[in-house]
C-alpha positions as CSV (number, residue, x, y, z in Angstrom):
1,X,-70.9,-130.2,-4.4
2,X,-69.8,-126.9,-2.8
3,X,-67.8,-128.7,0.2
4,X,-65.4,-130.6,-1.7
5,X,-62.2,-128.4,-1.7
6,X,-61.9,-129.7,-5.6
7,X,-65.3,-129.5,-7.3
8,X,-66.0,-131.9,-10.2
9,X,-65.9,-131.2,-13.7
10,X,-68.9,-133.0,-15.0
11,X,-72.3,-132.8,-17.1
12,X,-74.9,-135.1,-18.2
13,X,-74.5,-137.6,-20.9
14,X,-70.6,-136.8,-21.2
15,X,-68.5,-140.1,-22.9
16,X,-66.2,-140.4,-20.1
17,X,-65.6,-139.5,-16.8
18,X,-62.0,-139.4,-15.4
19,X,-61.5,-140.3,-11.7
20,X,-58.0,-139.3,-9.7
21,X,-57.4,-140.8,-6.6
22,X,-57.6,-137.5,-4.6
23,X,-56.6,-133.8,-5.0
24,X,-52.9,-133.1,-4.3
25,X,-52.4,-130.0,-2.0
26,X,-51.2,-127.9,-4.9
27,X,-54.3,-129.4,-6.6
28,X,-56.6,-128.1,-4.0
29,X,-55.0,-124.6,-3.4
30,X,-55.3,-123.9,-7.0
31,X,-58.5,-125.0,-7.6
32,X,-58.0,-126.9,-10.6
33,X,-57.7,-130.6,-11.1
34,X,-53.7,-131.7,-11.6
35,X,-51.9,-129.2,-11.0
36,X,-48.8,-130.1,-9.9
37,X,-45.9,-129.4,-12.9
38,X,-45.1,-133.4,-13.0
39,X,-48.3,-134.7,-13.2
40,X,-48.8,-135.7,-16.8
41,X,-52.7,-136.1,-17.3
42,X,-53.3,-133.0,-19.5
43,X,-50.2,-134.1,-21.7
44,X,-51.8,-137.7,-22.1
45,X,-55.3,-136.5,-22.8
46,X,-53.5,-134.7,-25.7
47,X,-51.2,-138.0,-27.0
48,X,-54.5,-139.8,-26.6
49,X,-56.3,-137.5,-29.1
50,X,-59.0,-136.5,-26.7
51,X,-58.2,-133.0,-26.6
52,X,-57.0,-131.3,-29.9
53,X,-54.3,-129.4,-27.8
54,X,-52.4,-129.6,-25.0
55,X,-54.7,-128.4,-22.0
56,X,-53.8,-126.6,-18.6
57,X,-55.3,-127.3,-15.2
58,X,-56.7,-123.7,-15.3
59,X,-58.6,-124.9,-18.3
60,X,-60.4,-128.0,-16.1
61,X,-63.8,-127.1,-17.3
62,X,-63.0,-127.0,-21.0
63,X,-63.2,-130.7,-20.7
64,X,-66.9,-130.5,-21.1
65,X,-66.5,-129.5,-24.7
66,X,-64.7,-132.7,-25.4
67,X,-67.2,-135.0,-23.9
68,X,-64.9,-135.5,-20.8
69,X,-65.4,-134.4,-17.6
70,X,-63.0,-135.6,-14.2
71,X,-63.7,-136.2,-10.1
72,X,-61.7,-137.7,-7.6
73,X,-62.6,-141.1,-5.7
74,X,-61.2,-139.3,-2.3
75,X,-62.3,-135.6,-1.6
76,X,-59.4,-135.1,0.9
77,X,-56.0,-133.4,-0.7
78,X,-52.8,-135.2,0.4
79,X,-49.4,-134.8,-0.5
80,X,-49.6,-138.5,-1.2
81,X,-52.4,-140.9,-1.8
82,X,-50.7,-143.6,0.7
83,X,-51.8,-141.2,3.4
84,X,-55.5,-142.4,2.3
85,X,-56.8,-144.6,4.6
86,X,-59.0,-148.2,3.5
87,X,-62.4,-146.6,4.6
88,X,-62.0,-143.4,2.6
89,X,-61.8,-145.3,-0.7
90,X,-64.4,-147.6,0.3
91,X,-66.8,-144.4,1.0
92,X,-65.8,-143.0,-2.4
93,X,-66.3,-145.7,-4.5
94,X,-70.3,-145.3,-3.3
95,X,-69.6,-141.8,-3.7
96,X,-68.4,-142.3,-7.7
97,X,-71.3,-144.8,-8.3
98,X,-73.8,-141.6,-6.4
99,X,-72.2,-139.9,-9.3
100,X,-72.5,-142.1,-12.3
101,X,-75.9,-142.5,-11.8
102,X,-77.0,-139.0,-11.3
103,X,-75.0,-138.1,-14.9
104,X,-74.4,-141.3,-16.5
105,X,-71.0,-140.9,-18.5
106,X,-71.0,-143.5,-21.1
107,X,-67.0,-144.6,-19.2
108,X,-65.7,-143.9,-16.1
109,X,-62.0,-144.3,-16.5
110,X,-60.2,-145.0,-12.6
111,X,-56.7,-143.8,-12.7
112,X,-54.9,-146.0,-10.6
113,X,-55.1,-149.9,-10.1
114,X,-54.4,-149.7,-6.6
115,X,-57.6,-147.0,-5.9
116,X,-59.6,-149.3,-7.8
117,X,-58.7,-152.5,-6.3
118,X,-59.0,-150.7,-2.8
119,X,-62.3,-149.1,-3.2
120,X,-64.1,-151.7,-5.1
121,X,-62.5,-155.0,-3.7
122,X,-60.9,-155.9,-6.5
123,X,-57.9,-157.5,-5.9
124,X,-57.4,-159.5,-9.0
125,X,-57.9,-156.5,-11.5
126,X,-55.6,-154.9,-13.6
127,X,-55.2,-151.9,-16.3
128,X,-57.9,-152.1,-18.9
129,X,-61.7,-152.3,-19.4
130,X,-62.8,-153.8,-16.4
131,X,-65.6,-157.3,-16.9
132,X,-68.2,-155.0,-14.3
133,X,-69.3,-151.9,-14.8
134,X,-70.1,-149.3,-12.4
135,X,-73.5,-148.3,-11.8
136,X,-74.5,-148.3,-15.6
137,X,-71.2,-146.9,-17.0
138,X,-68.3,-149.1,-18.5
139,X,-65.5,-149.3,-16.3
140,X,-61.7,-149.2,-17.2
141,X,-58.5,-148.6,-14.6
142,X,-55.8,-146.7,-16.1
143,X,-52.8,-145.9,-14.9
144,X,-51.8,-143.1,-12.4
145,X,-50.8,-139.9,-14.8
146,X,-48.6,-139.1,-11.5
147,X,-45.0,-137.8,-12.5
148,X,-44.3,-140.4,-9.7
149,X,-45.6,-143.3,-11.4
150,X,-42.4,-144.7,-13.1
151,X,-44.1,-147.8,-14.2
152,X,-45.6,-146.1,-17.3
153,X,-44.1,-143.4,-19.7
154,X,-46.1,-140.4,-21.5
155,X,-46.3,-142.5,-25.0
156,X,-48.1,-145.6,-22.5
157,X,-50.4,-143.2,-20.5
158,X,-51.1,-141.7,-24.2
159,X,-51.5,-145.4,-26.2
160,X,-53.8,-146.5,-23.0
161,X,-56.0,-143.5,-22.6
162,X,-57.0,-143.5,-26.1
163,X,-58.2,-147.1,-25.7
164,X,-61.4,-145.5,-23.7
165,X,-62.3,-143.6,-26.8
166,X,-62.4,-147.3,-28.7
167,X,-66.5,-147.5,-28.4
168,X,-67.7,-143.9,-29.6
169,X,-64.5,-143.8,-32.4
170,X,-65.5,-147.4,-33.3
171,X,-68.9,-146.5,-33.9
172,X,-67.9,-143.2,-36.0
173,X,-69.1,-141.0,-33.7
174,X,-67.2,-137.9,-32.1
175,X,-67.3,-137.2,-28.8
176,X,-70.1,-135.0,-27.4
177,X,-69.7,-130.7,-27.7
């Protein structure tokens, strides 16, 4: 959508769909989905095997040639998510599902537990593949890639990402080119 000051990386039919909580500022100035030097999403992608290198936020839209694709629940940068208010993740979550159907990702993959139990009024959930799906799509909450987010280290984000490839890789398939 040309008024969201991050636009999505997405396609039809990609496996999964990657969903922030919103764009940081650096995020937003750059144009490029995390940015910011701690953040360690592109690193776990990598760990995870779902890229075959290391990528760079300038290289966003290369993750369409891996199958992946990312959005954000909230459109509005922030230095910090806790400056999101209730109603914004409430309007996103409609907004994700708007997006799931219209290019149906075989997973959308929520990256933090707190986002997704805001949004979606989900208090009892935790990290993992969630019981409910989202408009079609399986559902899984992983954790915040934030350089903030002491909680989990680079070898967890890594070992927990690459549980979402578990249904294609399963199956023996690759993900989509």
């Amino acid at each position: 959508m040309p008024d969201k000051p991050l636009p999505d990386v997405v396609a039809p039919g990609i496996d999964v769909l990657f969903c922030g909580i919103n764009p940081s500022l650096l995020s937003a100035a750059r144009g490029h989905h995390f940015a910011r030097p701690g953040n360690r999403f592109w690193p776990a992608l990598h760990l995870a095997g779902l890229t075959p290198r290391r990528l760079t936020p300038e290289e966003d839209r290369e993750l369409l040639r891996y199958g992946l694709g990312v959005t954000n629940l909230v459109d509005r940068p922030t230095r910090t998510a806790a400056e999101l208010r209730p109603d914004e993740f409430r309007a996103g979550a409609a907004a994700l599902a708007a997006l799931v159907r219209r290019y149906r990702p075989r997973v959308v993959a929520v990256l933090g537990v707190t986002a997704w139990r805001t949004a979606f009024g989900r208090a009892g959930d935790g990290i993992g593949r969630q019981p409910a799906g989202l408009a079609g799509a399986e559902a899984w909450v992983l954790p915040n890639p934030s350089g903030l987010n002491a909680h989990y280290q680079l070898p967890d984000l890594g070992r927990l990402y690459a549980e979402v490839r578990g249904g294609w890789a399963q199956a023996g398939e690759t993900p989509s080119t």
